[in-house]
N, C-alpha and C positions, 0 to 999 in steps of 0.2 A: 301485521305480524300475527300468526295464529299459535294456534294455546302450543303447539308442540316448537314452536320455536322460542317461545318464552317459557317453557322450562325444559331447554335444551341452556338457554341464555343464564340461566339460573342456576343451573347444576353446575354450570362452566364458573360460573362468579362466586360462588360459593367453596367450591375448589379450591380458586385462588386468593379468596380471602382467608380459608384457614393454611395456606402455605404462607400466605403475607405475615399472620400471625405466629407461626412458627420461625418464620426471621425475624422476624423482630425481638423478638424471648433469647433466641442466639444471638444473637447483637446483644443483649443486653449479659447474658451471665457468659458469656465468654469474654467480659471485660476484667470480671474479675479473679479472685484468687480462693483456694479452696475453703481457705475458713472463712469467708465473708456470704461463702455460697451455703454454709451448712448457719451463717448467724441471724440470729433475731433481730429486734431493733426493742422487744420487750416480751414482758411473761407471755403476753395473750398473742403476742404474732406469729405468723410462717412464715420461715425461711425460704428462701429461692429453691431450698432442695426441697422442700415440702412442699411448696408449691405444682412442681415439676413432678411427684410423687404422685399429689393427688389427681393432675393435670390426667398422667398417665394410667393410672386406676378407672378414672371418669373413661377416657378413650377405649378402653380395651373391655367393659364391660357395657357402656353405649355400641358400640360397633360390631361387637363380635355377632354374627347371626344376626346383624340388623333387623331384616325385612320379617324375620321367619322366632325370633325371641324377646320377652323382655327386656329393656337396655338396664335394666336393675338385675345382671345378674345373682343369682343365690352363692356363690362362691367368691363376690365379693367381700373386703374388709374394709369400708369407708372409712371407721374408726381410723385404723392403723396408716392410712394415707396419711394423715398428721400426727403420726409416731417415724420419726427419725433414731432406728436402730445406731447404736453406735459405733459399728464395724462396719457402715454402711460410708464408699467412697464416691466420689464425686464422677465418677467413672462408670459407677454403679448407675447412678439416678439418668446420667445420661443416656446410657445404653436402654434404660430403662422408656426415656421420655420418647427414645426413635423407634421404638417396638410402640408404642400407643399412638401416635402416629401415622405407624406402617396401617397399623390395625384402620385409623381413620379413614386413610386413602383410598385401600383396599374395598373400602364399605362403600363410598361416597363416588369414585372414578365408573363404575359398574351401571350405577343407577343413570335410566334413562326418563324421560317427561312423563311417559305413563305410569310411573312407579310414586308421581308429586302425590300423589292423593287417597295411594293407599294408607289404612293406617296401620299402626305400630301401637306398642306400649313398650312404657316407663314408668313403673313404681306402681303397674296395672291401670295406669291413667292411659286412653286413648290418645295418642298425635298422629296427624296427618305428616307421612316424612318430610314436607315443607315446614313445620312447628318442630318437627324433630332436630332438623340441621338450624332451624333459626335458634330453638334450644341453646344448642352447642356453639353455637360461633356465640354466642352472648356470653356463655360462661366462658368461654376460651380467652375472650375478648378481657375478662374481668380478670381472671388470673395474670395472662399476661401483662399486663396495667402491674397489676401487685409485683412482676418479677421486673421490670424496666424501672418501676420505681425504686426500690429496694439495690439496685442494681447501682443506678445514679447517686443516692444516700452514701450508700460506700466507696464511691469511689471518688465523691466530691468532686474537685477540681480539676482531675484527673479522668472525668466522664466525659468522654467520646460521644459526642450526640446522635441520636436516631432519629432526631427530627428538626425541623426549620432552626436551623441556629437562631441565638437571639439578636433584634436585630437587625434580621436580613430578610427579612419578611419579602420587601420590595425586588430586593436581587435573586431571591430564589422564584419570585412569581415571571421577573424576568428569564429567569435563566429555563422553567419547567416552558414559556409559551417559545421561546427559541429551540429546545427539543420535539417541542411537538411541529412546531414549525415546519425541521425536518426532518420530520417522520422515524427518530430516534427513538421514542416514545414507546414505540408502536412493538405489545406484546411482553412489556416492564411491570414487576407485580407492584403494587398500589404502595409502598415504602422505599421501592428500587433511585429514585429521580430522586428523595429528600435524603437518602444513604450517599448516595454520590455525590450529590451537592454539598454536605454536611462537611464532606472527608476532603473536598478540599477548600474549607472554611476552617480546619483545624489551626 
């Protein structure tokens, strides 16, 4: 395999791991109800909507101008990413979190192998956009954590799982080697085969 097929391979798996991460954050706060989505669990925490706030603040001022700007825009407000306005609806944050997103996409679908090595800056710190997108899926990675967690806490007993039921460890490794078997598999983002399996272990 040569250098342009392995960051053709990379740009592709990278894609779909922050779309995997973007389902799974929807799977988790579209279980619940508007006030548990704007609530804390104490003084010092974020909320799922704050969460999703700063999520989206991070995306659109990383992305915007990628190649060609600082990802620390100057017209950002980091601060206020964790200020929850009180006229602020659940409606709001969403529309909000699919525009930071759009913005991700937009940035990250365009780039091809010869672009892994140019660099960039963030906060006038040099990356190489291979350190730029491992950056972001790490923090992506960790917020969503916070909002699947947060997500399950409220809704207790009543939480629809997103992942290997407990349990069933042995039948879901059964059931993912019978999909791949036959070639069902093939082309499912990396949470799709423990979503399915889960929902009919409910």
């Amino acid at each position: 395999m040569n250098d342009q097929a392995i960051g053709a391979h990379y740009l592709a798996d990278a894609l779909r791991t922050f779309r995997d991460y973007k389902k799974l954050a929807e799977g988790a706060f579209q279980q619940i109800d508007d006030a548990d989505f704007f609530r804390t669990i104490d003084d010092e925490s974020n909320s799922i909507a704050v969460n999703i706030k700063h999520l989206a603040g991070n995306m659109l001022s990383r992305w915007s101008d990628f190649l060609t700007t600082d990802g620390e825009k100057p017209e950002r407000d980091r601060d206020m990413e964790f200020v929850m306005l009180p006229e602020t609806t659940k409606a709001d944050m969403i529309s909000y979190w699919e525009k930071g997103w759009a913005c991700t996409f937009a940035a990250i679908a365009p780039l091809r192998p010869e672009d892994l090595m140019r660099t960039i800056r963030i906060r006038g710190q040099d990356h190489t956009v291979v350190q730029a997108i491992n950056r972001q899926l790490a923090h992506y990675a960790y917020h969503v954590g916070q909002i699947v967690y947060l997500a399950k806490h409220f809704k207790s007993s009543e939480w629809q799982t997103l992942s290997v039921p407990k349990n069933k460890s042995t039948e879901f490794n059964k059931y993912l080697a019978e999909k791949i078997a036959s070639g069902a598999s093939s082309g499912e983002g990396r949470f799709d085969a423990v979503s399915e399996f889960a929902a009919k272990h409910r």
